[in-house]
N, C-alpha and C positions, 0 to 999 in steps of 0.2 A: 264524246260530248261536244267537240268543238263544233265536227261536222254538221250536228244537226239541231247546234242552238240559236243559231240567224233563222234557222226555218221556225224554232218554238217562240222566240221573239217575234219574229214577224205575224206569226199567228196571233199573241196575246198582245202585243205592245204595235204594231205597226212600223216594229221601227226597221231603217234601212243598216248599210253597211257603216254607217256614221257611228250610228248610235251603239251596235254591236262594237264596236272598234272602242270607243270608249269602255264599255264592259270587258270587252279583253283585256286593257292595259289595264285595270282594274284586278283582274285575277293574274295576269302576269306580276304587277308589284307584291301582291298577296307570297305568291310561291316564289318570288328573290327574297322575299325577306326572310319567307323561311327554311329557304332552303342557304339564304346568304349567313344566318347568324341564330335561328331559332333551334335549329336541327343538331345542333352540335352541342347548345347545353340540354336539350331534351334527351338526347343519346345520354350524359354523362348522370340526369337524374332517374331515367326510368331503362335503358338499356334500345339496343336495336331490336331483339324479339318484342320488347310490350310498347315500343314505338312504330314498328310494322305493324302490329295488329291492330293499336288504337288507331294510329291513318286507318287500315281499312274498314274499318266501324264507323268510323267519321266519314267516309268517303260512301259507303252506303246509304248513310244516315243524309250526307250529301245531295247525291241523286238522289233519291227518292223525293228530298224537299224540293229541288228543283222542280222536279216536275208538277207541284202543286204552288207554284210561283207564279201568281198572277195579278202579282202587284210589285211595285220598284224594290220596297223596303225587305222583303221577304226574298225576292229574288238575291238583292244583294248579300242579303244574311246565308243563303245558299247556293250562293256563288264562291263568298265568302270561304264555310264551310270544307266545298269540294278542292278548293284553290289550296286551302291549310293542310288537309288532308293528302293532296297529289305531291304539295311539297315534301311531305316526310315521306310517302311511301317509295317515293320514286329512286330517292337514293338509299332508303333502308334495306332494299331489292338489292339491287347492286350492292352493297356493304355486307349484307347476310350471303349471298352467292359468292363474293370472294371470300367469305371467311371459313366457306364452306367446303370449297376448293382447293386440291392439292397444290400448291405454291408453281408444280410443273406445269397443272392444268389452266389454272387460274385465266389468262388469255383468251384460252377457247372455250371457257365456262362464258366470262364475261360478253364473247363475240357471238355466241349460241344466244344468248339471252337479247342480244341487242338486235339479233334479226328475227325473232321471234317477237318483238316489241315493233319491229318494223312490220311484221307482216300484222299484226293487228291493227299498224294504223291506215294497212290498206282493204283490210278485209274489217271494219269495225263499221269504217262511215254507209260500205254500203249495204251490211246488215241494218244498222241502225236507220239506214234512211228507207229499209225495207220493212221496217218495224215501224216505224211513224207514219208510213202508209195504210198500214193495215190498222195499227192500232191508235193513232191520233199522237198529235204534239209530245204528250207526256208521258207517250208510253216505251220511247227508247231509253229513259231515265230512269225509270222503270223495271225497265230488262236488265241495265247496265251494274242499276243499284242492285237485284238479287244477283246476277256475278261476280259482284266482288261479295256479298255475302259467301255466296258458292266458294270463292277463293279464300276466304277468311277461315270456312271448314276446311280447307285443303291445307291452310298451312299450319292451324291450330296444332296439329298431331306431332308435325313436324317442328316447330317448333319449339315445343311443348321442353318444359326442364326435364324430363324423364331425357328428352333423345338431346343428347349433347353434343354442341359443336364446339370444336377447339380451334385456338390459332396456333399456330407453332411459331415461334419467334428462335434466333439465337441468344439463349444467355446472355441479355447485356449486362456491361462491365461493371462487378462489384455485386451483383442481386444473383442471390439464390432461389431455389425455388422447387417447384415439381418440375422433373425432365422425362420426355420418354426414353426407349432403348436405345434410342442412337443419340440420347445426351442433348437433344433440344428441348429448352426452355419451353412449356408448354402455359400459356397466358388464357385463362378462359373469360377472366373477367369483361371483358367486353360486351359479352353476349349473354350473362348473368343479371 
């Protein structure tokens, strides 16, 4: 998105590196805020699986608006949007993969995911600025919004309450509970 929305701006709005700049720190205060203080009571009311999922519905639902954004107020409202959106998904990813992860592997789950997030965002800009070529301004937002649709069917399954993920914790002191075989405290609530 980043990559190729000075070029959709500059198409519909005229505007330079100024004004995009301004819209940046616009959706960067967006995702501190919610990633600084929103994200943690949304985790505690609706859980990390139905807070991953609704980022990414929101995030599709996102881009898609973007790219029919051809006026201030609507763009803002879908900038807005993807900015709320990015802020939950980004660490609900990260929070669902370590939780999903054996406590030995956890590291190299986390390090796997973070260069595979890197190589998208070198291989994203110049799809996407390959797609705005062929198909105009609004149509890498377009593309972008049915992959995370796409992604949204990929995790559905998986996340799904039928296939359950657990943490293991130790027993802390004084609380009872379910344990597995080897006598670890086994905590699901999180992810419930």
């Amino acid at each position: 998105m980043e990559a190729v929305f000075p070029l959709y701006t500059q198409h519909f709005f005229g505007w330079t590196a100024r004004q995009n700049g301004y819209i940046f720190t616009y959706a960067g205060i967006v995702i501190v805020l919610m990633q600084g203080g929103m994200v943690g009571q949304l985790v505690k009311c609706l859980g990390e699986r139905s807070l991953l999922i609704a980022g990414l519905v929101m995030l599709a639902v996102g881009l898609a608006l973007l790219a029919w954004s051809t006026s201030l107020a609507l763009l803002l409202v879908a900038l807005g949007i993807v900015s709320i959106s990015d802020g939950a998904v980004t660490p609900m990813v990260s929070a669902l993969l370590s939780f999903a992860s054996p406590s030995t592997a956890r590291g190299e789950t986390l390090g796997l995911a973070q260069a595979v997030a890197g190589l998208g965002r070198v291989i994203g800009p110049l799809v996407a600025g390959s797609i705005l070529a062929i198909g105009g301004p609004g149509a890498p937002f377009f593309v972008g919004s049915g992959l995370v649709v796409l992604a949204t069917l990929i995790a559905l399954p998986t996340l799904s309450s039928k296939h359950e993920l657990s943490l293991r914790h130790p027993v802390p002191d004084g609380q009872t509970g379910p344990t597995d075989e080897s006598g670890t405290y086994c905590d699901k609530s999180p992810l419930t």
